[in-house]
Biopython code that builds the backbone (N, CA, C, O; Angstrom):
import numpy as np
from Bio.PDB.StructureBuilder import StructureBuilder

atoms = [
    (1, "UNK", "N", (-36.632, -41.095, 5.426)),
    (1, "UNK", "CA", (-37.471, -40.054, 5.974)),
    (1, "UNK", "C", (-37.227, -38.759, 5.198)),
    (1, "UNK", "O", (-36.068, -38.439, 4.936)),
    (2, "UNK", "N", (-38.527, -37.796, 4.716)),
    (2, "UNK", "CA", (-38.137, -36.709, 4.361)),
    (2, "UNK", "C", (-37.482, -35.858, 5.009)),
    (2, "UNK", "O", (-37.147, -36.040, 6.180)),
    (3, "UNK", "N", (-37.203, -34.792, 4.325)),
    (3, "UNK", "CA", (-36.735, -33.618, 4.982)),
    (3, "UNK", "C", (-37.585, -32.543, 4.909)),
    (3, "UNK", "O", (-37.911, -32.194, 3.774)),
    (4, "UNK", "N", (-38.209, -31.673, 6.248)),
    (4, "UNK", "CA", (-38.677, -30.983, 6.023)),
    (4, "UNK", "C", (-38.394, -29.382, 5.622)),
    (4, "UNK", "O", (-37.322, -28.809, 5.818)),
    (5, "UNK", "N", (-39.631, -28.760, 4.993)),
    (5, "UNK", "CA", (-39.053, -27.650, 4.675)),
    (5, "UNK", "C", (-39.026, -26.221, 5.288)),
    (5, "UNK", "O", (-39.863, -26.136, 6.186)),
    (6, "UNK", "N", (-38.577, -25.482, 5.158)),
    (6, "UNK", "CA", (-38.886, -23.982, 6.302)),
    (6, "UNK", "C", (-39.124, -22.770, 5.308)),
    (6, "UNK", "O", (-38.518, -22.378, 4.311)),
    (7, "UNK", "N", (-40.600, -22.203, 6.197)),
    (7, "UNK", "CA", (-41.199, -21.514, 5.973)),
    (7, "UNK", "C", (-41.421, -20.306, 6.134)),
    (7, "UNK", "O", (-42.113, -20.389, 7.149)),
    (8, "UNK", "N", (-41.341, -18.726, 5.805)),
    (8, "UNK", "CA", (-41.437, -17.618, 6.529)),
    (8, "UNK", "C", (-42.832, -17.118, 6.030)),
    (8, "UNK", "O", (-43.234, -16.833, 4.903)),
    (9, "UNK", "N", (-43.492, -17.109, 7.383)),
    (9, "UNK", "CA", (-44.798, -16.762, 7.173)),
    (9, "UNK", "C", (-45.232, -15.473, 8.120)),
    (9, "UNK", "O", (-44.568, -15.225, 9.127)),
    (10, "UNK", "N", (-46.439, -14.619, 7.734)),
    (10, "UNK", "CA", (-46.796, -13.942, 8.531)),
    (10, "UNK", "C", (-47.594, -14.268, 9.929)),
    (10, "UNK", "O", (-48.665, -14.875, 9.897)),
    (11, "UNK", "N", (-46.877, -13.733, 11.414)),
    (11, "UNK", "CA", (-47.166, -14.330, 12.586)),
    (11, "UNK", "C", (-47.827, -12.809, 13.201)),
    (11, "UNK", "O", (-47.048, -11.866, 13.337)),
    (12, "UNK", "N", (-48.992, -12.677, 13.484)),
    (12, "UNK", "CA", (-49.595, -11.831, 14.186)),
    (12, "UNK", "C", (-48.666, -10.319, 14.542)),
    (12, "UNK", "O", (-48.473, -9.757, 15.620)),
    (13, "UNK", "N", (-48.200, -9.959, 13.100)),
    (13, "UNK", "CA", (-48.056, -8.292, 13.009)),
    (13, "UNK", "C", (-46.831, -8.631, 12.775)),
    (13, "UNK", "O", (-46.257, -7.735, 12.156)),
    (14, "UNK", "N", (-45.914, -9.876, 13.076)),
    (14, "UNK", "CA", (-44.368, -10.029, 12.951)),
    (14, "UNK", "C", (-44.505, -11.199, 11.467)),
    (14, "UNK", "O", (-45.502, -11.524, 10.821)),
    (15, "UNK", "N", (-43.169, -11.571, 11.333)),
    (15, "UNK", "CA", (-42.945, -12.642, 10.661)),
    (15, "UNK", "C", (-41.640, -13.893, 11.256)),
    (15, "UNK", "O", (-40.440, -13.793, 11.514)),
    (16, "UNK", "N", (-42.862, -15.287, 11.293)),
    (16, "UNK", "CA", (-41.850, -16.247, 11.710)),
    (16, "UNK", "C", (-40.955, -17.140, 10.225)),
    (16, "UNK", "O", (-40.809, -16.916, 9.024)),
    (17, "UNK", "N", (-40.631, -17.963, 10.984)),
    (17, "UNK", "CA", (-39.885, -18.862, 10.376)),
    (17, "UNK", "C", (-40.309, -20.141, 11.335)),
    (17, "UNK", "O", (-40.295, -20.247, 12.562)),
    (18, "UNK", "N", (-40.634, -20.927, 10.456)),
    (18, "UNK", "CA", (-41.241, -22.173, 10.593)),
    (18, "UNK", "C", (-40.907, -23.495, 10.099)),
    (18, "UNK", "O", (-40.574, -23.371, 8.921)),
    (19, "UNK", "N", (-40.837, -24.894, 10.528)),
    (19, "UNK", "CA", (-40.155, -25.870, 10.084)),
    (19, "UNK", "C", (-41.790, -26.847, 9.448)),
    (19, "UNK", "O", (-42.356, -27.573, 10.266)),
    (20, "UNK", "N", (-42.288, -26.746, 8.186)),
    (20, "UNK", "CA", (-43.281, -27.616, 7.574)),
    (20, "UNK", "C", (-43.367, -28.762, 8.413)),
    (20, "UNK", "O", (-42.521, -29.634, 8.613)),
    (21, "UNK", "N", (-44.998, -28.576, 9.066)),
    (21, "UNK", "CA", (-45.812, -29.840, 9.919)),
    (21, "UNK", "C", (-45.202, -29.457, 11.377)),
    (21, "UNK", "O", (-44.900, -30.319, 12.203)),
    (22, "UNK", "N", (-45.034, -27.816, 11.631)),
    (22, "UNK", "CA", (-45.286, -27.310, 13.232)),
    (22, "UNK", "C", (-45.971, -26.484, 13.437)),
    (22, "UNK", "O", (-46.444, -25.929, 12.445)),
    (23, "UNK", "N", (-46.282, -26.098, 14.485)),
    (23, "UNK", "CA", (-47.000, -24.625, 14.848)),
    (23, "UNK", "C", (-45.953, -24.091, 15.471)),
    (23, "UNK", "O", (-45.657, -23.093, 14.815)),
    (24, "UNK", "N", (-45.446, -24.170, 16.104)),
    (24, "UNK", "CA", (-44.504, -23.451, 17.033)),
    (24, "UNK", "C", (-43.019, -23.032, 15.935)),
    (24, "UNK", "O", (-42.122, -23.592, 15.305)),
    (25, "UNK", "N", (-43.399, -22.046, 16.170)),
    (25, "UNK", "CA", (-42.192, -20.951, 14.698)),
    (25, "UNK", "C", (-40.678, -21.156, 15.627)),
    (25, "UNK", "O", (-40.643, -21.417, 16.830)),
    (26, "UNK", "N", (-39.568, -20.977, 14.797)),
    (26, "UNK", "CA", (-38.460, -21.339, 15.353)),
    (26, "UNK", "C", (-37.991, -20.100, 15.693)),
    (26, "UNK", "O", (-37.284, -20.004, 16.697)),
    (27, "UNK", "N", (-38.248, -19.164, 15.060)),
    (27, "UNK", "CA", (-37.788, -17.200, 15.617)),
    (27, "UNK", "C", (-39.321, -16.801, 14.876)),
    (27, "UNK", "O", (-40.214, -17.392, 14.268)),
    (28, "UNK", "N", (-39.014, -15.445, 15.334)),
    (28, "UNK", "CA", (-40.179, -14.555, 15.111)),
    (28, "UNK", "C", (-38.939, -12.983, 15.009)),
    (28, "UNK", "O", (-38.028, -12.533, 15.704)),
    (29, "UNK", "N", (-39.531, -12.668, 13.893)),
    (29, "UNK", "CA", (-38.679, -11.220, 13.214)),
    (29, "UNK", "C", (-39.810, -10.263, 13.013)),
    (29, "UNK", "O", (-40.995, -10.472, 12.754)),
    (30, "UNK", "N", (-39.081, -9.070, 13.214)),
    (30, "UNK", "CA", (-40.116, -7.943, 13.022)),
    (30, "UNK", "C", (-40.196, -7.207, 11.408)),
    (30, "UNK", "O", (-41.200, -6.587, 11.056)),
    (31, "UNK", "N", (-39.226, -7.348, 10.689)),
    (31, "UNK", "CA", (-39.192, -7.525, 9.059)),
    (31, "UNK", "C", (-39.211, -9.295, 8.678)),
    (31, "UNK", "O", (-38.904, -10.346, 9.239)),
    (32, "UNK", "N", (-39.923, -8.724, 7.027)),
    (32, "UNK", "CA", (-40.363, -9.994, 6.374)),
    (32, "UNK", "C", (-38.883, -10.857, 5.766)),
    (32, "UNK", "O", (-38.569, -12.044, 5.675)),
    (33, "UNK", "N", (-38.232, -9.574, 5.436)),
    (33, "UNK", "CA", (-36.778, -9.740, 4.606)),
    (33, "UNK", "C", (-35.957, -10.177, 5.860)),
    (33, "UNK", "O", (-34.850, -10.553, 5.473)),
    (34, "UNK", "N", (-36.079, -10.272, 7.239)),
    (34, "UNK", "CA", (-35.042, -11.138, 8.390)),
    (34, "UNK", "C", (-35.812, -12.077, 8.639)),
    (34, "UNK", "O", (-35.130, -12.784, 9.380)),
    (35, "UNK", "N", (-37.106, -12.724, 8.477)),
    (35, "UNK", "CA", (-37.589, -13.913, 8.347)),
    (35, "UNK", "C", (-37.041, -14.611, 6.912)),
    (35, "UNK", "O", (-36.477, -15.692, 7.082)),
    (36, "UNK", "N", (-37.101, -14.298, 6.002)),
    (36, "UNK", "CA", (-36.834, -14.811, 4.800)),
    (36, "UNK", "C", (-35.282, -15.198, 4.453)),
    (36, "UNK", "O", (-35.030, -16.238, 3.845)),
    (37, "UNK", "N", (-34.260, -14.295, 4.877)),
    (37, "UNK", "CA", (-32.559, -14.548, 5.327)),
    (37, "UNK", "C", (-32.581, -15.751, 6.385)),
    (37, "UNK", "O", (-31.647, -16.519, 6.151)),
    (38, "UNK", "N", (-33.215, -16.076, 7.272)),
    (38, "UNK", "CA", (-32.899, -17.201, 8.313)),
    (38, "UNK", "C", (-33.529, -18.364, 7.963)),
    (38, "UNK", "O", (-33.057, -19.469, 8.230)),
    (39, "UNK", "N", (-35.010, -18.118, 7.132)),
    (39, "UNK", "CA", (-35.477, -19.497, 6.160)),
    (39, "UNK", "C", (-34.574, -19.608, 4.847)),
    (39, "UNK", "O", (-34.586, -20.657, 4.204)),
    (40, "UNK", "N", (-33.717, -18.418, 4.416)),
    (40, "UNK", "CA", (-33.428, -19.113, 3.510)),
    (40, "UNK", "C", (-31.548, -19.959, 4.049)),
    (40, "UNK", "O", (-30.941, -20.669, 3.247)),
    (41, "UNK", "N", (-31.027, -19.662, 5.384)),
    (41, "UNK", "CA", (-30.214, -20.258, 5.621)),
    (41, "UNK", "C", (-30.779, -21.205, 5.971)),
    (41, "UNK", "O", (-30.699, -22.088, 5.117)),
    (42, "UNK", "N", (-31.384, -21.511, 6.904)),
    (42, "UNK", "CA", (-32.248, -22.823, 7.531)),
    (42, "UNK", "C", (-32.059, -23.810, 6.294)),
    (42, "UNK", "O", (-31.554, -24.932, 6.332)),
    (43, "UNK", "N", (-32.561, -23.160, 5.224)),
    (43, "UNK", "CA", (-33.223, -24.256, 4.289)),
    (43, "UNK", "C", (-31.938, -24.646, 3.402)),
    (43, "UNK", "O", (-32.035, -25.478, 2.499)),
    (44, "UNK", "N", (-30.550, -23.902, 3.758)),
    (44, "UNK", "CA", (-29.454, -24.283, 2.699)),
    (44, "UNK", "C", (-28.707, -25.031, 3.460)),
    (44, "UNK", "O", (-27.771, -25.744, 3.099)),
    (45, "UNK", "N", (-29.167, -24.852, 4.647)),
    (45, "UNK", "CA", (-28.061, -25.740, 5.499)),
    (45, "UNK", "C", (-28.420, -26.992, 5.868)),
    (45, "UNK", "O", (-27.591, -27.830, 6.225)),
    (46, "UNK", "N", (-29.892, -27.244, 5.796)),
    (46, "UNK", "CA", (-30.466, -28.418, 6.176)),
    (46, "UNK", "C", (-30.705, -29.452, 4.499)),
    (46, "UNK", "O", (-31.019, -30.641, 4.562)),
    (47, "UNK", "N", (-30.490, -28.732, 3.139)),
    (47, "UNK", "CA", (-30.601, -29.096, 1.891)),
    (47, "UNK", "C", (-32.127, -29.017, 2.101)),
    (47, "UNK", "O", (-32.683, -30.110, 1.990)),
    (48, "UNK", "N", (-32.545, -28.472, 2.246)),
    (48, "UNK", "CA", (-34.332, -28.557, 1.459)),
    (48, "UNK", "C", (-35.007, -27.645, 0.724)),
    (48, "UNK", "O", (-34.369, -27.465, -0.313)),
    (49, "UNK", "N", (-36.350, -26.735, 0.763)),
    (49, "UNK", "CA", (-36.594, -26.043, 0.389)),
    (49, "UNK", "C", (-37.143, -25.223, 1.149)),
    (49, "UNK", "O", (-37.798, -25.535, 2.143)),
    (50, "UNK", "N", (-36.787, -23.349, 0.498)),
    (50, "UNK", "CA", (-37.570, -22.294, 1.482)),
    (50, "UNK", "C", (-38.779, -22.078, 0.386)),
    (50, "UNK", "O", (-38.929, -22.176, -0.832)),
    (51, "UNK", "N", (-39.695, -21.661, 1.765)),
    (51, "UNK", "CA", (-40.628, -21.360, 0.890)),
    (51, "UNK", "C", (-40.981, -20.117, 1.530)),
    (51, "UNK", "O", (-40.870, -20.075, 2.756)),
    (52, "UNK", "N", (-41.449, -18.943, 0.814)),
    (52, "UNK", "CA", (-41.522, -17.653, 1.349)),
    (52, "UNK", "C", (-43.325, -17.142, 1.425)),
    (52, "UNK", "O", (-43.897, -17.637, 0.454)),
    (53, "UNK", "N", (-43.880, -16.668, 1.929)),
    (53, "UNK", "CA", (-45.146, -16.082, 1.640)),
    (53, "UNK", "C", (-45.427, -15.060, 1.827)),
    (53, "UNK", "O", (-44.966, -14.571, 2.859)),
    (54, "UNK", "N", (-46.243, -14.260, 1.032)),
    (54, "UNK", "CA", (-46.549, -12.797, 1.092)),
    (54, "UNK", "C", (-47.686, -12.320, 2.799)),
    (54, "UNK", "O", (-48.338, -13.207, 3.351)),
    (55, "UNK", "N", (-47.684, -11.584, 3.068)),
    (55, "UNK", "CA", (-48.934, -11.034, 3.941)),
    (55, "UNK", "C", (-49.810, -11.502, 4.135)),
    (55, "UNK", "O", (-50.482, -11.183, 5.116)),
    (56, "UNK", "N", (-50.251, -12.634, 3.132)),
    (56, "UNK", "CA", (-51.915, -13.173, 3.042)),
    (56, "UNK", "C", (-51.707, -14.265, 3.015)),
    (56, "UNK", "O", (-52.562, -15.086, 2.682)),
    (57, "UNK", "N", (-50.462, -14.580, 3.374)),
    (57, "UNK", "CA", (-49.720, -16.041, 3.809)),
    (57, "UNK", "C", (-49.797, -16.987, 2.624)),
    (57, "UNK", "O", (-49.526, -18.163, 2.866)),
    (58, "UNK", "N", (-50.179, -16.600, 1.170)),
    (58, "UNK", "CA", (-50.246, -17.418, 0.139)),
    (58, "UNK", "C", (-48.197, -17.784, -0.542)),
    (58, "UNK", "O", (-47.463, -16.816, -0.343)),
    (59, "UNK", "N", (-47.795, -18.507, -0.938)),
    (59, "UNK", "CA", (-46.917, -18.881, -1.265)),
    (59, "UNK", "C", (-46.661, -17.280, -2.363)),
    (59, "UNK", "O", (-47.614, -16.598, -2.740)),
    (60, "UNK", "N", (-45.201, -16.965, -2.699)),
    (60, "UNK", "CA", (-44.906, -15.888, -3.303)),
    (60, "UNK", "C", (-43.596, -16.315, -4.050)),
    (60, "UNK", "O", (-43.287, -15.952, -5.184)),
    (61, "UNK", "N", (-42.766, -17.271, -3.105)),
    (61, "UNK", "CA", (-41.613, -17.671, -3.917)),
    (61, "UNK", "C", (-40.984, -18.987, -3.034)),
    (61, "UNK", "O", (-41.335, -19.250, -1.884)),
    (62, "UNK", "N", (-40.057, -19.698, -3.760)),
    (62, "UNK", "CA", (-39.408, -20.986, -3.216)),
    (62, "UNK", "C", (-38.316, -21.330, -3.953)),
    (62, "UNK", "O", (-38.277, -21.350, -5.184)),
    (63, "UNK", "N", (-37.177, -21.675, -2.997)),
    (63, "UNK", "CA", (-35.572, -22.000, -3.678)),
    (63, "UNK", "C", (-35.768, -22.894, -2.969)),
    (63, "UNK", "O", (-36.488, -23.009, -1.977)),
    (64, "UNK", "N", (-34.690, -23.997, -3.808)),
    (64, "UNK", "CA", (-34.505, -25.170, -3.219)),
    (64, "UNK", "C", (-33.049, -25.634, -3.285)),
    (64, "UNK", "O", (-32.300, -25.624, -4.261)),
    (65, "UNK", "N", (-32.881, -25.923, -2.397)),
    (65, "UNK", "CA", (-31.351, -26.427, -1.661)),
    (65, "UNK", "C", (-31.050, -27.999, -1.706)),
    (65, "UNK", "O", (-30.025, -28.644, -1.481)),
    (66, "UNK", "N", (-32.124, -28.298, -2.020)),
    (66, "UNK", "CA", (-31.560, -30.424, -1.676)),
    (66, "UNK", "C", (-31.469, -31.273, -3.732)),
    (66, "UNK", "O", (-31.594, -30.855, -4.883)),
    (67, "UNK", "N", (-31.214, -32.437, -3.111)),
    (67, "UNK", "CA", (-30.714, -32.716, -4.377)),
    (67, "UNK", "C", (-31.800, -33.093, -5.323)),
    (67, "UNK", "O", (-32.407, -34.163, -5.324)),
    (68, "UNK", "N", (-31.943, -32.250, -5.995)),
    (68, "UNK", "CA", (-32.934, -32.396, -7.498)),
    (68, "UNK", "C", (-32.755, -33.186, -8.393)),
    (68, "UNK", "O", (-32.474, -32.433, -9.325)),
    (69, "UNK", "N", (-32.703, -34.596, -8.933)),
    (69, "UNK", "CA", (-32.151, -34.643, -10.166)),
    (69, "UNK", "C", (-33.227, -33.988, -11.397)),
    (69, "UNK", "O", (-33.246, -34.420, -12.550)),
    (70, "UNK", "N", (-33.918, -33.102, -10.999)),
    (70, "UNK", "CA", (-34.836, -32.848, -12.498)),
    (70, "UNK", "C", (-35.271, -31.170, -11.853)),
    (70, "UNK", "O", (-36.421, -30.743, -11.754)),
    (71, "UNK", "N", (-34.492, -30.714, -11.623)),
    (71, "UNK", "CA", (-34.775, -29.051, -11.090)),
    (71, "UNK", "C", (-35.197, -27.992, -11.925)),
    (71, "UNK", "O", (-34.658, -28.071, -13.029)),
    (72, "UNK", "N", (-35.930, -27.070, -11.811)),
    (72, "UNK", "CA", (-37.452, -26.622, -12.763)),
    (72, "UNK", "C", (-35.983, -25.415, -13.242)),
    (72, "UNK", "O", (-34.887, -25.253, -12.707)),
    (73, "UNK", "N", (-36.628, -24.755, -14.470)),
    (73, "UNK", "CA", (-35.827, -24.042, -14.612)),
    (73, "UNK", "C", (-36.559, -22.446, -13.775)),
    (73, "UNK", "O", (-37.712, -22.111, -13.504)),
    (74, "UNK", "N", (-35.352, -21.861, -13.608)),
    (74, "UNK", "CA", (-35.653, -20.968, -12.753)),
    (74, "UNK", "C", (-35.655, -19.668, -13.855)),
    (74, "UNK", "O", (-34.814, -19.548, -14.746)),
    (75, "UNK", "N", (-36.855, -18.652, -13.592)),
    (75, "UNK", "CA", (-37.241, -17.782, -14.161)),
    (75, "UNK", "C", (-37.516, -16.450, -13.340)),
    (75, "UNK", "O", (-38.407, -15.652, -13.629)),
    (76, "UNK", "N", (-36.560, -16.304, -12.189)),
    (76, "UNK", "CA", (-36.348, -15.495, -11.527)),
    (76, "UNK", "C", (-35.157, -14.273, -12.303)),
    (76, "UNK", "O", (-34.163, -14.642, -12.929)),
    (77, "UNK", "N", (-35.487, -12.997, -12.115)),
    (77, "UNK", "CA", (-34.417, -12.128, -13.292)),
    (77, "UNK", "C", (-33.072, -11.940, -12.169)),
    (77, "UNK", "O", (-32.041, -11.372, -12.529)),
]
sb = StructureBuilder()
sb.init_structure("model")
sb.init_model(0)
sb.init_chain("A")
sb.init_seg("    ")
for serial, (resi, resn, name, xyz) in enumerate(atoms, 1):
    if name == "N":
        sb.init_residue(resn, " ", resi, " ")
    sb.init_atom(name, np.array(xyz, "f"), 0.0, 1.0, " ", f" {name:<3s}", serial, name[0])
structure = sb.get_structure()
């Protein structure tokens, strides 16, 4: 079975954190940067991947925590 991944997305003026294939957000934060700290523990502790999204809920960035054998090179400064 996969593992799913967690998401911090924008939730009606707040930002949740979300587990990929729910609706129901696991917290709801009033900064984007304390949604994005709890997806990105979520996602190191469970080995998978966070995935972050901007305001317009389009994807903006993603680290990944589980085991890669072929992991992209990262071009983050």
């Amino acid at each position: 079975m996969t593992k799913k991944n967690f998401h911090s997305v924008p939730w009606d003026g707040d930002w949740a954190v979300k587990k990929e294939g729910t609706e129901k957000p696991i917290s709801v934060h009033r900064t984007q940067a304390t949604a994005e700290d709890k997806t990105h523990k979520l996602a190191k502790q469970n080995e998978t991947e966070a995935v972050y999204h901007n305001r317009h809920g389009q994807i903006k960035d993603k680290d990944s925590f589980g085991n890669d054998p072929h992991p992209p090179i990262d071009r983050k400064p």
